[in-house]
C-alpha positions as MATLAB code, in Angstrom:
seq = 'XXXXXXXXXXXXXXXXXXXXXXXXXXXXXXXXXXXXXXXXXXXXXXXXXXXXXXXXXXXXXXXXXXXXXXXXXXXXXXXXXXXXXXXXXXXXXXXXXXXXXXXXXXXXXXXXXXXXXXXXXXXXXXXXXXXXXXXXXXXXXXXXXXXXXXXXXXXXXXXXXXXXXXXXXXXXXXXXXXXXXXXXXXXXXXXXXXXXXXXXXXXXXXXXXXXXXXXXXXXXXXXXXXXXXXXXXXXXXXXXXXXXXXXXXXXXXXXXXXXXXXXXXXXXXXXXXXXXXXXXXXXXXXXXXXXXXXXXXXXXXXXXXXXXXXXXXXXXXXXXXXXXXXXXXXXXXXXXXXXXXXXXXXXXXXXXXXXXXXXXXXXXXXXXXXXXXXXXXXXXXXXXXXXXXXXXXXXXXXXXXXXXXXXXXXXXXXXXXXXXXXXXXXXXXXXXXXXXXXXXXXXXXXXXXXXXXXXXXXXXXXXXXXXXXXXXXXXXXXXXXXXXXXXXXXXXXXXXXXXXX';
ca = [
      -2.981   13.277  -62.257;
      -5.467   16.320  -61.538;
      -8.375   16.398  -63.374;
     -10.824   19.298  -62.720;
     -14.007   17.704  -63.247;
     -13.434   14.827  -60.514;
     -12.530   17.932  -58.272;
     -15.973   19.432  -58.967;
     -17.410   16.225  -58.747;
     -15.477   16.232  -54.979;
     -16.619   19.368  -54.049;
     -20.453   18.621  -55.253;
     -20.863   15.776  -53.016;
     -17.810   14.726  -50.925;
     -17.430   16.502  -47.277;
     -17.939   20.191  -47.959;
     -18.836   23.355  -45.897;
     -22.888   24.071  -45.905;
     -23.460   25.683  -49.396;
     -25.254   29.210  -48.069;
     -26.902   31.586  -50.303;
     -25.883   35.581  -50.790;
     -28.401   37.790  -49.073;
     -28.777   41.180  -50.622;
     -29.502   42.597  -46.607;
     -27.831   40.079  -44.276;
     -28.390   41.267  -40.610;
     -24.975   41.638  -39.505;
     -24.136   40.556  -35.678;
     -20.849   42.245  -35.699;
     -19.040   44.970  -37.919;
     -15.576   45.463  -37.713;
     -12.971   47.158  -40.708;
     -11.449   44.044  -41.688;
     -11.660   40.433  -40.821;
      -8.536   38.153  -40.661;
      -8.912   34.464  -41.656;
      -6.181   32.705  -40.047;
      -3.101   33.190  -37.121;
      -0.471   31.884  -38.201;
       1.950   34.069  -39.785;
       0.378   35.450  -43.070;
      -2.690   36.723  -40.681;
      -0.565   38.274  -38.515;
       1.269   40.164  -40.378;
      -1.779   41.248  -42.079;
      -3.427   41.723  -38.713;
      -0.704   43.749  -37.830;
      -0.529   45.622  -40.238;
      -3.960   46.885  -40.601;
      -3.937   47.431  -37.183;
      -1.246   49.952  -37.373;
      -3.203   52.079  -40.057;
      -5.566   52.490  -37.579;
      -8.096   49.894  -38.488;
     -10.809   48.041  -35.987;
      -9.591   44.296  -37.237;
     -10.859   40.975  -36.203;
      -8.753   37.833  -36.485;
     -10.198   34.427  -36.486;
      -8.535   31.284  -36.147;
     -10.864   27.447  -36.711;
      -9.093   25.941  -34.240;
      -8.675   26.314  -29.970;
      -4.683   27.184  -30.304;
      -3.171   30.165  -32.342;
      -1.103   29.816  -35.203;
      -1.625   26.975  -37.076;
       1.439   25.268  -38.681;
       3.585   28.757  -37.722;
       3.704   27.388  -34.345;
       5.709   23.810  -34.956;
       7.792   24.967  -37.938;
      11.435   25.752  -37.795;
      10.967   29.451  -37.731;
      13.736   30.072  -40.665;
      13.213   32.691  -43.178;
      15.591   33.547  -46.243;
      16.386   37.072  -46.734;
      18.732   37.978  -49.269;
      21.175   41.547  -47.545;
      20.524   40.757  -44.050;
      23.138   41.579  -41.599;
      24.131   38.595  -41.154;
      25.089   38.034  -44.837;
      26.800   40.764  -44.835;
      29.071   40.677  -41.584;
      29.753   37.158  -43.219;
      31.077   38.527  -46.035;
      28.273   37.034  -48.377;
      27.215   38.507  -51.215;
      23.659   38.451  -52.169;
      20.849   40.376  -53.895;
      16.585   40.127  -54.097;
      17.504   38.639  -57.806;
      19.928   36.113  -56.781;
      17.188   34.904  -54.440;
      14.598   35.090  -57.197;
      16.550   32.820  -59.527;
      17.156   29.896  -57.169;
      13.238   30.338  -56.716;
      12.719   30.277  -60.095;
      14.897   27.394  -61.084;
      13.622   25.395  -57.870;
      10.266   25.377  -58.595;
      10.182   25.664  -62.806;
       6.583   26.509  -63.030;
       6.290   29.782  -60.426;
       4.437   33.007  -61.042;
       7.754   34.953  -61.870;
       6.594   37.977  -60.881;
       5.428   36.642  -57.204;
       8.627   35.421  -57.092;
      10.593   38.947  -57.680;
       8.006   40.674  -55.164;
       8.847   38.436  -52.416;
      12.868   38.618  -52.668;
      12.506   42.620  -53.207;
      10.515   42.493  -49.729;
      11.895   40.114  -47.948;
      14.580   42.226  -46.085;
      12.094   44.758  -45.129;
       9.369   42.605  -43.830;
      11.964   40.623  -41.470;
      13.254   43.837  -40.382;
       9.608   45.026  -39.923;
       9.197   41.941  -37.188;
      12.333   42.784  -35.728;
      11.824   46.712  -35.051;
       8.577   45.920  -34.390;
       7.171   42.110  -32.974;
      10.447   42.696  -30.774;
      11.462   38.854  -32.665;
      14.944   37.801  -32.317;
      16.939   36.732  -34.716;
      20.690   34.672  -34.359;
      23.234   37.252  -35.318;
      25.902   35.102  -35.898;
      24.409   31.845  -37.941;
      22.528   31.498  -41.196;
      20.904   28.467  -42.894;
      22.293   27.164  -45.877;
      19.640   24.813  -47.583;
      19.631   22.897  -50.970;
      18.755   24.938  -54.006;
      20.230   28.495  -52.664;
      22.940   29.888  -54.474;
      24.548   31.201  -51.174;
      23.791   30.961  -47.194;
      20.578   33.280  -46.662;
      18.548   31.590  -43.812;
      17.532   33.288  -40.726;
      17.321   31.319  -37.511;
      14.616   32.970  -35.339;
      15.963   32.928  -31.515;
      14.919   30.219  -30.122;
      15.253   28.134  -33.135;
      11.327   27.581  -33.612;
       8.403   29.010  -35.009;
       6.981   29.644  -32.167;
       9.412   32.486  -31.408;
       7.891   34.050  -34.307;
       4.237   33.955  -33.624;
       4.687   34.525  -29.494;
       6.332   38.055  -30.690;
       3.715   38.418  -33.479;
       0.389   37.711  -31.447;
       1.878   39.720  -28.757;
       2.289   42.782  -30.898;
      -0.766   42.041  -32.185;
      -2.845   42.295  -29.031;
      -1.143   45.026  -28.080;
      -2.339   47.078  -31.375;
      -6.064   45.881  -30.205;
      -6.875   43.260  -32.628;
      -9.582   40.980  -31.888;
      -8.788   37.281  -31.784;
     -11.540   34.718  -31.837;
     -10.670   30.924  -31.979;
     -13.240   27.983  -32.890;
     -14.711   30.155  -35.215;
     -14.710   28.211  -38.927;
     -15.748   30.381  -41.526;
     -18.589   28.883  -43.936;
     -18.726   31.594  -46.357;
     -18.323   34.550  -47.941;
     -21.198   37.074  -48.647;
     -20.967   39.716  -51.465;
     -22.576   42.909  -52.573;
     -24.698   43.781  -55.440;
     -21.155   44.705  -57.470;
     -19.225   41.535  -56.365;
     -17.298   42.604  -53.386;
     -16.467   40.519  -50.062;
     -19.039   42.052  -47.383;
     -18.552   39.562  -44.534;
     -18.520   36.241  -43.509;
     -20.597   33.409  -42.340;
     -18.815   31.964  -39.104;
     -19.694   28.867  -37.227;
     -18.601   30.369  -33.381;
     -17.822   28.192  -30.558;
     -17.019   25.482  -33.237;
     -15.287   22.257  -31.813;
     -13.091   20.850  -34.549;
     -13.488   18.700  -36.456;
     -17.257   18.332  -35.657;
     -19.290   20.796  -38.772;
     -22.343   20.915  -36.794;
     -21.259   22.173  -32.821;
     -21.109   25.797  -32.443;
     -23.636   28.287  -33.723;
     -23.364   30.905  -36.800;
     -23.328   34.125  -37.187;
     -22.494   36.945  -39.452;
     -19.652   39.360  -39.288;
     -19.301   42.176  -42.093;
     -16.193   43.616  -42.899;
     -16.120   47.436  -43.987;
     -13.208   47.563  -45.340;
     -11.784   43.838  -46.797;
     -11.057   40.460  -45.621;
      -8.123   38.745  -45.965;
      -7.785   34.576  -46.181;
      -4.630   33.326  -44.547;
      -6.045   29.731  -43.451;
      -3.169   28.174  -44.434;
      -2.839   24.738  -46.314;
      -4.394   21.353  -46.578;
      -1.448   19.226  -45.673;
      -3.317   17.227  -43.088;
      -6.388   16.673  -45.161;
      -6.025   13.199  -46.670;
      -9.076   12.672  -48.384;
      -8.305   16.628  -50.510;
      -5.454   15.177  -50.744;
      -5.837   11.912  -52.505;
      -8.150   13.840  -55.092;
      -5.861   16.596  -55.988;
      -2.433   13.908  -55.953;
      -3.684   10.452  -55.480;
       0.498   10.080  -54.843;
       0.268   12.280  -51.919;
      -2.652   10.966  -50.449;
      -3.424    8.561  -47.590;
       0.051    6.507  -48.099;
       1.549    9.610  -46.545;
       1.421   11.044  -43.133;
       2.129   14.778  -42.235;
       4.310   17.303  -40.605;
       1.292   19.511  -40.326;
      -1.053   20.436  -37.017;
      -4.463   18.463  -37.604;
      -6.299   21.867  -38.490;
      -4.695   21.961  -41.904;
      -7.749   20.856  -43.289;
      -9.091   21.974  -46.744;
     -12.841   23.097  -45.776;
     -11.670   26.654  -46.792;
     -10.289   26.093  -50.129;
     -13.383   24.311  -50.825;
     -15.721   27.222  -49.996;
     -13.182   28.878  -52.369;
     -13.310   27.037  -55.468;
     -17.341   26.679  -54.298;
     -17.695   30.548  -55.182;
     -15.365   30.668  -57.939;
     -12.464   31.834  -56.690;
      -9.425   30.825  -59.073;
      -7.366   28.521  -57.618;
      -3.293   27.447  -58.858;
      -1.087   23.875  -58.309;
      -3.295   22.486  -56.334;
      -1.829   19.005  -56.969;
       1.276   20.540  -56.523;
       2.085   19.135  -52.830;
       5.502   18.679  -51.079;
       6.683   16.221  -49.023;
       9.822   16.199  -46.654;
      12.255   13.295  -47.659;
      14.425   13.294  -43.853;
      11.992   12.597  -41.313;
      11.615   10.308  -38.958;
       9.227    6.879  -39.413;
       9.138    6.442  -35.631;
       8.031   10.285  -34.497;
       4.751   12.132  -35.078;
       4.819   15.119  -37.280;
       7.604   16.657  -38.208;
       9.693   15.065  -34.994;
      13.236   15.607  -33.305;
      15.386   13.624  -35.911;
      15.248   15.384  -38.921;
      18.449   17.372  -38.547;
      20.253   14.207  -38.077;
      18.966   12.404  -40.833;
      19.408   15.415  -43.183;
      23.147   16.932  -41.745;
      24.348   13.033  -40.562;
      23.405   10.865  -42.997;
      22.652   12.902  -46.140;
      26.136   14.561  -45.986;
      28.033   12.335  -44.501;
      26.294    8.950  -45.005;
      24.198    7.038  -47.050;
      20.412    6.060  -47.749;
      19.224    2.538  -48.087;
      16.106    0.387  -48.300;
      15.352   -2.624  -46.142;
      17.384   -4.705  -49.394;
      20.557   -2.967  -48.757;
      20.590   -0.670  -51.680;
      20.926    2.873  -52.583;
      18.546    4.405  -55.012;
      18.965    8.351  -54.728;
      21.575   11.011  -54.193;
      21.187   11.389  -50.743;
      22.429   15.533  -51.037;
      19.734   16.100  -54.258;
      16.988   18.190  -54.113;
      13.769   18.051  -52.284;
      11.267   17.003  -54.712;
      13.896   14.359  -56.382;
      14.232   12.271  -53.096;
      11.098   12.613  -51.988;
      10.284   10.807  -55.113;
      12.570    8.004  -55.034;
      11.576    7.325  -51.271;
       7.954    7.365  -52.859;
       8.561    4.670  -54.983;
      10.107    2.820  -52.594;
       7.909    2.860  -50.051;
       5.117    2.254  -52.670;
       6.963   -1.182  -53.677;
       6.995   -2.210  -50.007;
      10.658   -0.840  -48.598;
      11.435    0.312  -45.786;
      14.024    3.438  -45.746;
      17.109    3.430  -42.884;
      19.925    6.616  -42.812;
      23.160    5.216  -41.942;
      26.289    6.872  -40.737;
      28.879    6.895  -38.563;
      31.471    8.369  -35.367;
      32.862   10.549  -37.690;
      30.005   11.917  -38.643;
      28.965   13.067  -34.941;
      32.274   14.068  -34.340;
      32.587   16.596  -37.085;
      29.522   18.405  -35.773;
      30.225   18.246  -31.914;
      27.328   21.084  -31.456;
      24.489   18.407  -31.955;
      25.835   15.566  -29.383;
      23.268   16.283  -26.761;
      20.187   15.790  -29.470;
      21.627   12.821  -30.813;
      22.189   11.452  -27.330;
      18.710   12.376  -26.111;
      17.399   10.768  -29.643;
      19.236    7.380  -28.798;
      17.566    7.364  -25.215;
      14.169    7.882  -26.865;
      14.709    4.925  -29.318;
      14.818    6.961  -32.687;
      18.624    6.459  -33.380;
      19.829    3.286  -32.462;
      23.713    2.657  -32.629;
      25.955   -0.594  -33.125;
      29.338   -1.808  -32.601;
      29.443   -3.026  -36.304;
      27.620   -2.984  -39.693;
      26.360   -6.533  -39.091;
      24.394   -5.688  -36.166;
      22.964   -3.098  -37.703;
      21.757   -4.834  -40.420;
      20.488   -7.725  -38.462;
      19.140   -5.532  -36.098;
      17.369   -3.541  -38.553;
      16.039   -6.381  -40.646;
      18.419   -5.345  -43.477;
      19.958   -7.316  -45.923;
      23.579   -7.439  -44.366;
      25.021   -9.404  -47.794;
      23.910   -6.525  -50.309;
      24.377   -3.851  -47.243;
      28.354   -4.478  -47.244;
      28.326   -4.429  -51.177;
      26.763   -1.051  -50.498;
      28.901    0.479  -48.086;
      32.190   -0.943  -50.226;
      31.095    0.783  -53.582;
      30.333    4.104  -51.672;
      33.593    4.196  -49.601;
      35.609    3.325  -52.973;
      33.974    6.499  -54.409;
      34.663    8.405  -51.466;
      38.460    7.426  -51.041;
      38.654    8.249  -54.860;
      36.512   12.215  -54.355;
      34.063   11.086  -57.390;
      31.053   11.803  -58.405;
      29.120    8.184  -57.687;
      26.120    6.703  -60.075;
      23.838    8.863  -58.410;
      25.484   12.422  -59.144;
      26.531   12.920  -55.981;
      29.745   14.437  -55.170;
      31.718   12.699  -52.084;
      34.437   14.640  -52.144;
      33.882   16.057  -49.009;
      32.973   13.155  -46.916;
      34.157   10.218  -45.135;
      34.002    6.992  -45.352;
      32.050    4.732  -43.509;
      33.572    2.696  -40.991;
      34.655    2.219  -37.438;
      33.004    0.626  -34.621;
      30.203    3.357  -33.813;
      27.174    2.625  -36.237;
      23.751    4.934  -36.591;
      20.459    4.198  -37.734;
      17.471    5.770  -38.277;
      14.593    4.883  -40.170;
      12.823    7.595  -42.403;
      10.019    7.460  -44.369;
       8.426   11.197  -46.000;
       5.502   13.025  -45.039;
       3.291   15.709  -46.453;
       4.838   19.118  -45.430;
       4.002   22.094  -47.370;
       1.028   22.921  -49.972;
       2.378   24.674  -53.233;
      -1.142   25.498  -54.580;
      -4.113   27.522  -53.778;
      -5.774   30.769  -54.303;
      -4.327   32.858  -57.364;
      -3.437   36.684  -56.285;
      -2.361   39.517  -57.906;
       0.954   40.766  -56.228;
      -1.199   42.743  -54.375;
      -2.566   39.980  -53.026;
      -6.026   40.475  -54.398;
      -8.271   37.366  -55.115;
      -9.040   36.715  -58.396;
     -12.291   34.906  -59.775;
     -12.197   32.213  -62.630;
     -12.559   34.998  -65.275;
      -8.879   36.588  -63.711;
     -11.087   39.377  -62.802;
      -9.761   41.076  -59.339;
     -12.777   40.182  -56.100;
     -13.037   43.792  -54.590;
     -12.456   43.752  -50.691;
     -10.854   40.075  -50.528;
      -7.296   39.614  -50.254;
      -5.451   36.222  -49.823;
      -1.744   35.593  -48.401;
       0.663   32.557  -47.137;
      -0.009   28.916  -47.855;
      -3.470   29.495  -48.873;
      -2.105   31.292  -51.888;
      -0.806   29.163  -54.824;
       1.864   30.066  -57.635;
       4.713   31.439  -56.085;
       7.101   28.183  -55.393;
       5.824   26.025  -58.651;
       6.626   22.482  -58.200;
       9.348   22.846  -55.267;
       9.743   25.264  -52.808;
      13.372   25.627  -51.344;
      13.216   25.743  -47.227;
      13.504   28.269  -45.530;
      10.736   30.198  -47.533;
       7.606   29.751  -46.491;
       7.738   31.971  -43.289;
       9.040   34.829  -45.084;
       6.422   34.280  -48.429;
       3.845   34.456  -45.469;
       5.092   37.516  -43.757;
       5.493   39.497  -47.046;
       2.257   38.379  -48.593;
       0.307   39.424  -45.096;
       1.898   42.922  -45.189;
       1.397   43.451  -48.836;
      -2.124   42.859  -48.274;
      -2.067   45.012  -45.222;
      -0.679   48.064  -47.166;
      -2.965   47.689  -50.314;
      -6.100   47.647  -47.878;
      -4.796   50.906  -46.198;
      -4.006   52.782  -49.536;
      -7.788   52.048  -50.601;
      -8.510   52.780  -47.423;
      -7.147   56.482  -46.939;
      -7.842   56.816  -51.119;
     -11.781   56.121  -49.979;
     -11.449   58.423  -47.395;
      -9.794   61.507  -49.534;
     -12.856   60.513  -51.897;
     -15.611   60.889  -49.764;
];
């Protein structure tokens, strides 16, 4: 699927940052401690956290808005011991965590994996004592592939709680925030450490030639958290030709892959980069990640079924991520279309979300019928094979099986009645698995595994840690821990330099 040498080949003569050459005495138009790539939430928790050791840090950010795909996610993070576990009576641990990692994603850096879930609880507590974010006290995600309930909902419900309390706390330490500033590259000194950057300021995405560069040196380190390349078809299609153009995203448009170019460019070592996830429950009629995704994936996953534009099943509608993003793959790729279907009893058993699906119906994205045949004919689905359908899954249902697809309907209901929902769905690109390789420091390593002095790397423009799947729920915390870690290894060489000298 991913072959190296037509990456090269890419990066040699496809779109690419300017190729700039070291200088051994670059004349420096700012100086600051440390330099921040990125605001989403990797940069500012390492913002943050260099900023409370007393550090002059600069943070910059390619695009004209703050916080990159932080912003429109969910704002969920899984910590295993929180308080809300425990009030609940749940039992959990940093290994339990680490496991359903581990098995999840089958090819992970193992010992990324254990860092993260013996941090996690410490870095959410961190934003809470200190961002001032708020967190639901009372309600915890429970998402496929964890062993127990261990999902944080921020308050409200959206990623943009997070980074509004982050940036906030942020400012208030005195870190420096520049947006439209890309970085180009990365200068080093005469024993291969980062020394600065080469930023295009004033730059007007996506346009590589407005602004005007200049050079900022970092005294201390720099630290790349510029995210993923979900939105960047064209990387894309060369790294997984499967999750390439055929595939829109969840992402903002600024997850674009002109840094993990520059990266591979100066031989940093890079992990998975074909290793790309897309979200199976999202809407085909909404831009990014849209409104409808918790009905498609609490409606008519649990308690409904999946069918292309033939009527059929084809995948276990509760399975994991990567599986049914797969099978909708493969249908879309043989010309399907994709529809969720459910029914009344479906709403009624989760009474809290009435006023979403209601405001989802006015908009168009749900539509609901007095029967099956309407639906069908309405939907330009084959009503014949569509009954067939529905018949086999309520026998299976009425008997609490496990159907052809290894799904257990014990705990569901039938479909029938004279209230009938559909959506259509169709998957998009969503999350990155691959990039740079780190130590669990979060040091960048070269080609050779050899440790880049001053340059540090965290979030989704790291690689390794979630293998080929990455459970929700994770990414937000992997961020915040992988920020902080870098944070506190930069101050420790920081104060050891200072005892030194």
């Amino acid at each position: 699927m991913f072959h190296r040498r037509d990456l090269l080949k890419f990066l040699l003569f496809g779109t690419c940052c300017p190729t700039t050459h070291a200088e051994e005495n670059p004349k420096w138009d700012l100086t600051v401690d440390a330099i921040v790539v990125g605001s989403g939430a990797a940069g500012l928790a390492a913002a943050a956290t260099l900023a409370e050791g007393g550090l002059s840090v600069l943070m910059l950010e390619k695009m004209n808005s703050l916080g990159g795909n932080t912003v429109i996610s969910g704002g969920d993070v899984a910590v295993p011991g929180s308080p809300v576990q425990l009030k609940m009576g749940i039992k959990d641990s940093p290994q339990m965590m680490a496991e359903d990692l581990i098995r999840a994603g089958k090819t992970v850096d193992k010992e990324r994996v254990r860092f993260l879930a013996q941090n996690a609880l410490s870095t959410w507590k961190w934003t809470q004592e200190k961002w001032g974010t708020r967190w639901n006290p009372d309600k915890l995600q429970f998402d496929e592939g964890q062993s127990v309930p261990r999902g944080l909902l921020s308050i409200p419900r959206s990623g943009f709680a997070l980074f509004s309390s982050g940036i906030e706390y942020a400012r208030n330490l005195n870190v420096q925030i520049r947006n439209n500033s890309l970085v180009e590259d990365i200068f080093f000194g005469p024993n291969g450490e980062a020394q600065g950057l080469l930023v295009r300021t004033r730059y007007k995405f996506p346009d590589p030639a407005s602004g005007t560069q200049i050079k900022i040196r970092a005294r201390r380190a720099i630290v790349l958290c510029f995210g993923g390349f979900g939105a960047d078809e064209e990387f894309r299609e060369m790294v997984n030709p499967s999750m390439g153009k055929l595939l829109a995203t969840t992402n903002q448009p600024g997850a674009t892959a002109e840094s993990i170019r520059m990266a591979m460019r100066l031989g940093i070592k890079t992990v998975d980069l074909d290793q790309i996830q897309a979200l199976s429950w999202i809407s085909a009629d909404e831009i990014g990640l849209g409104d409808a995704w918790p009905f498609i994936e609490q409606y008519s996953a649990f308690y409904g079924i999946w069918v292309n534009n033939k009527g059929k099943r084809f995948v276990n509608e509760r399975g994991s991520q990567r599986l049914r993003s797969e099978r909708l793959l493969e249908e879309i790729k043989n010309g399907h279309r994709i529809f969720g279907i459910t029914t009344q009893n479906a709403i009624e058993h989760q009474p809290d979300d009435l006023q979403a699906t209601e405001e989802l119906k006015l908009r168009g994205i749900i539509r609901s019928f007095p029967s099956l045949e309407a639906l069908a004919v309405n939907s330009s689905i084959s009503y014949t094979e569509l009954v067939r359908t529905v018949e086999k899954y309520n026998t299976c249902v009425n008997n609490a099986v496990i159907d052809e697809f290894q799904r257990n309907l014990s705990n569901t209901f039938p479909l029938n009645g004279t209230n009938w929902f559909v959506v259509e769905i169709r998957p998009k690109v969503h999350h990155c698995m691959g990039g740079i390789k780190t130590t669990l420091s979060m040091q960048v390593l070269n080609n050779k595994n050899q440790i880049i002095p001053n340059l540090y790397a965290a979030g989704e423009a790291t690689g390794g840690i979630f293998g080929r799947s990455r459970i929700p729920c994770h990414s937000l915390i992997d961020a915040l821990v992988g920020g902080r870690a870098a944070g506190l290894h930069i101050l420790e060489n920081t104060h050891s330099k200072n005892e030194n000298d």
